[in-house]
N, C-alpha and C positions, 0 to 999 in steps of 0.2 A: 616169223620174227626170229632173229639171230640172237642164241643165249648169251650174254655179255660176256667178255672173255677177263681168263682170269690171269692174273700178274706171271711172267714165267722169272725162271733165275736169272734171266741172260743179264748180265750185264749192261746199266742201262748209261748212256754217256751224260756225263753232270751237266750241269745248265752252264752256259755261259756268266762267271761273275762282272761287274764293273770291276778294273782296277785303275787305285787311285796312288799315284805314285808319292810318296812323301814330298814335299817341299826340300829342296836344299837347303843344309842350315848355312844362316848367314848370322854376321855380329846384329846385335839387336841397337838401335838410331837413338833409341831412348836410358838413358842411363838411369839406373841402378836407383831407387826411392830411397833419400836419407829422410830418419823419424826426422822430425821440426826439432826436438830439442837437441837432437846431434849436431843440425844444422846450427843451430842459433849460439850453442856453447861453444862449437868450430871456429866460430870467427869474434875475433877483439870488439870490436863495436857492440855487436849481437849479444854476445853474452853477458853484457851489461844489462840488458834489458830484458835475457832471460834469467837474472837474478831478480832485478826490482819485480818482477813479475810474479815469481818463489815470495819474495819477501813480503808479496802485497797479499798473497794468498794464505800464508802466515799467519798475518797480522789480523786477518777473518774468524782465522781455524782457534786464534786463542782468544777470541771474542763468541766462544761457543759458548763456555758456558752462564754467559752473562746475557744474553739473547733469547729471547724467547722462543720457542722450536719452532712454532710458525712464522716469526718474523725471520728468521735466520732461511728461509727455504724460498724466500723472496728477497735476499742481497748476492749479491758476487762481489768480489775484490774488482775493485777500480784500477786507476794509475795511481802510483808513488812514485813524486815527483822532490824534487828540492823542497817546495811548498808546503807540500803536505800529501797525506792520502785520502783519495776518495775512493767512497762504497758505493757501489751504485744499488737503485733500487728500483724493484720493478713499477712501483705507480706513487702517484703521490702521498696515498694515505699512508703507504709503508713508509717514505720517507718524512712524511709529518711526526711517527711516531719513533722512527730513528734519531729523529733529531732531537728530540725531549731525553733521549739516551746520552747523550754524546756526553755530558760530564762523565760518566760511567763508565762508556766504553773506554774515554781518554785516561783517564783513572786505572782502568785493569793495565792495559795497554802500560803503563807506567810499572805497574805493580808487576808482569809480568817479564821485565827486560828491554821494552823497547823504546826507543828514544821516543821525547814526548815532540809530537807534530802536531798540525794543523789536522783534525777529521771534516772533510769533505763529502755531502751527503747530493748526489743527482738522480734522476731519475730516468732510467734509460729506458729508452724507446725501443718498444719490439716491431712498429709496426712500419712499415716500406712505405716509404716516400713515392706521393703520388704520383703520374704523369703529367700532371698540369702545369 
């Protein structure tokens, strides 16, 4: 048997690589992502509705501390409309016992600057509408 042989200096020729040529740049088909609220303040119509939307989340934020910390982590700000505003809530019971509120809330709400409206109490539905 033949003793293995060992490595010499010669110079040994590198391996063939893949090459992968860049892509040509071209202009890109899909335009530039505006945040939502650049979009919606952008235009006259829109930014009407991203005020009452500001304003309806407002009118939550100074209803904090009048709200009890678990009830308040199961409401979101609704629509404000001409009408009035509604809070929505996540199930009935929380809106059973928001309702028993609503002198109170209507009451800070007053107390605190805001013109007095109508409070609106629904109960929004988390759950996807079936196929049937």
């Amino acid at each position: 048997m033949a003793p293995p042989q060992k490595p010499t200096d010669k110079a040994v020729a590198p391996r063939p690589q893949a090459f992968y040529a860049p892509l040509p740049s071209r202009q890109s088909v899909v335009p530039l992502a505006r945040p939502l609220v650049e979009s919606l303040a952008g235009d006259a119509s829109l930014s009407s509705l991203l005020a009452r939307v500001r304003a309806s989340q407002a009118r939550l934020d100074a209803l904090a501390d009048v709200l009890p910390g678990l009830l308040r982590q199961h409401l979101r700000a609704g629509p404000l409309d001409d009408d009035g505003w509604t809070i929505l809530a996540a199930n009935s019971a929380v809106a059973s016992k928001l309702r028993h509120l609503l002198p109170t809330l209507a009451e800070t709400l007053v107390a605190k600057g805001w013109q007095a409206t109508s409070i609106r109490v629904k109960v929004q539905s988390t759950q996807l509408p079936s196929g049937k």
